[in-house]
C-alpha positions as CSV (number, residue, x, y, z in Angstrom):
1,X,0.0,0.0,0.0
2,X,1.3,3.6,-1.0
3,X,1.3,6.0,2.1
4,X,-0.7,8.8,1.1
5,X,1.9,10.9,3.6
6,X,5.1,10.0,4.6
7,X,8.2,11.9,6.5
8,X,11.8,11.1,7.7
9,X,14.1,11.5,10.8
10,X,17.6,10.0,11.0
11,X,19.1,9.4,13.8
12,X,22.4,7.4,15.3
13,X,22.7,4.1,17.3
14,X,24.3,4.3,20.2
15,X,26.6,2.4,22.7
16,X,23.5,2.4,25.4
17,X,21.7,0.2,22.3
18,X,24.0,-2.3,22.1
19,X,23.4,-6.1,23.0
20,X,27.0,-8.0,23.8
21,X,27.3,-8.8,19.9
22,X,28.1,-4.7,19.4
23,X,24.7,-4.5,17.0
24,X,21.7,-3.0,18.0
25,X,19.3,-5.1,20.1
26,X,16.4,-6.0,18.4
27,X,14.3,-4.4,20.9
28,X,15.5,-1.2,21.0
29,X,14.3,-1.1,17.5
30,X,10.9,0.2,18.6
31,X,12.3,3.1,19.8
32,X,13.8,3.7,16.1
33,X,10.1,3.5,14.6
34,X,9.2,6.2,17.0
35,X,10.6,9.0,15.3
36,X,9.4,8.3,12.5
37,X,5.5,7.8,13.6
38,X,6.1,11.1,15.5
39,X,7.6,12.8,12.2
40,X,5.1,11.9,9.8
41,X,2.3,13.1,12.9
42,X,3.8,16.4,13.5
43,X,3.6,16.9,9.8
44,X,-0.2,16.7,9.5
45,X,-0.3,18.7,12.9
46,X,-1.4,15.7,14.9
47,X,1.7,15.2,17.4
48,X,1.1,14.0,20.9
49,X,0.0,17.5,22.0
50,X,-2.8,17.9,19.8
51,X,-3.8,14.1,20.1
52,X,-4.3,14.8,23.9
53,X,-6.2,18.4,23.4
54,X,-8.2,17.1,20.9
55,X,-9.4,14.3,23.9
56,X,-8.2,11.2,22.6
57,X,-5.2,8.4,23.5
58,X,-3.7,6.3,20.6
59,X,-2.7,3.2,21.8
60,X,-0.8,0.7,19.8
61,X,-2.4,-2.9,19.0
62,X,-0.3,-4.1,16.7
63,X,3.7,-3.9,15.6
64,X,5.2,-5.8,13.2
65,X,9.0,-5.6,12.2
66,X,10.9,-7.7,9.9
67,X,14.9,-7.3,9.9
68,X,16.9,-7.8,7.0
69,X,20.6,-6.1,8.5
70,X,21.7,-5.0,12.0
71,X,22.1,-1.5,12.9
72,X,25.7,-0.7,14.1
73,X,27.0,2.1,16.7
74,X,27.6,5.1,15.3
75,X,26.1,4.3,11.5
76,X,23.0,6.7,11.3
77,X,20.2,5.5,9.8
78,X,17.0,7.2,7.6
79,X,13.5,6.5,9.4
80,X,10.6,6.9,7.1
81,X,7.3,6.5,8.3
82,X,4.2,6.6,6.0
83,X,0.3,6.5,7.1
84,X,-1.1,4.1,4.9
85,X,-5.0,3.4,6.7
86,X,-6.3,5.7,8.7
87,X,-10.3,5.3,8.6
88,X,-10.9,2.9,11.7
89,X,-7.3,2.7,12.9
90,X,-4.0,3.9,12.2
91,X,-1.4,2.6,10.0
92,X,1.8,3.5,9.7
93,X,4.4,1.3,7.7
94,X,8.2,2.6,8.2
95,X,11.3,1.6,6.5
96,X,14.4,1.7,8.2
97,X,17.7,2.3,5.9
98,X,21.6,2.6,6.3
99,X,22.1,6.8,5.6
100,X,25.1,5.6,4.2
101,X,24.7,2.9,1.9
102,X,21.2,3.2,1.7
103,X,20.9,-0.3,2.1
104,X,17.3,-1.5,3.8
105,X,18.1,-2.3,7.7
106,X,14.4,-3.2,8.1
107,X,10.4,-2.7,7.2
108,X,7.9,-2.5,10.0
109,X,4.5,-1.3,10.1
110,X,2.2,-0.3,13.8
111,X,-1.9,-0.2,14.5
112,X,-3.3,2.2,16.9
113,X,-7.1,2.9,17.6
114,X,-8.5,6.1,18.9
115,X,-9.4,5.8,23.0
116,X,-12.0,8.3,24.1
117,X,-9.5,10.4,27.4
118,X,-13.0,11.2,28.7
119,X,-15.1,7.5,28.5
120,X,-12.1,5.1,28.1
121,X,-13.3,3.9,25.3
122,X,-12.1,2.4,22.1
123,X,-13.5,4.1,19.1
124,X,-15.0,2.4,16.0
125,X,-14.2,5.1,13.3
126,X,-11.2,7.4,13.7
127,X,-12.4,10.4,15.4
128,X,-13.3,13.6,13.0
129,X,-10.3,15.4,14.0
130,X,-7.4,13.0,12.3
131,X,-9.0,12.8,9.2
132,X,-9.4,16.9,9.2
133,X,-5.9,16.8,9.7
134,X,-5.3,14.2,6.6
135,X,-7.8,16.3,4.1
136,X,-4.9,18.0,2.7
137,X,-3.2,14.8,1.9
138,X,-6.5,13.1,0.7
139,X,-7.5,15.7,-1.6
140,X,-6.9,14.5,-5.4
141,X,-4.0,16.8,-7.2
142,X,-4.6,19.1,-9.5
């Protein structure tokens, strides 16, 4: 499926990531995905911030990662997150790559569901307000 919005962030393992083989431990990579869910969010204006003012929690149900190389200390790697559902839940598929080489380090995608804050409750639709914020993206060009 084609993201219909997508950003980047890079950023560089680090000793504290390291398992005793000197490559990234597999579950740090989670933290890696993070930046990019959080990139491509801030760009529709939909960041943590205005998820909680607008009255709603976005928990995850679902991650899925698939490695194909090891991140290494000090190697930065490109993050790029794309949001590729977003009518009853949230997808995000991300693609991890080596900065350098460019070489794939791994694919992943995550599911979150709009949570009421005020009734705790899981929401069937995705609430008004992200898809407001994906109209832009949604619109046909031209």
């Amino acid at each position: 499926m084609k993201p219909i919005v997508s950003a980047c962030a890079e950023a560089t393992p680090q000793f504290y990531d390291l398992d005793p083989l000197n490559i990234v431990w597999h579950g740090n990579y989670p933290k890696y995905l993070e930046l990019g869910r959080c990139a491509v969010m801030e760009k529709i204006g939909y960041g943590y911030d205005q998820m909680a003012s607008s009255g709603y929690v976005w928990p995850f149900i679902d991650m899925r990662m698939r490695y194909a190389r090891p991140m290494r200390l000090g190697a930065p790697v490109r993050i790029i997150a794309g949001i590729v559902e977003w009518e009853s839940i949230l997808k995000i598929v991300y693609t991890i790559e080596d900065v350098a080489s460019g070489e794939r380090v791994m694919r992943a995608s995550s599911s979150q569901v709009a949570v009421s804050i005020e009734s705790n409750e899981m929401q069937w639709q995705s609430p008004p307000v992200l898809l407001e914020n994906l109209a832009p993206y949604l619109r046909p060009a031209g």
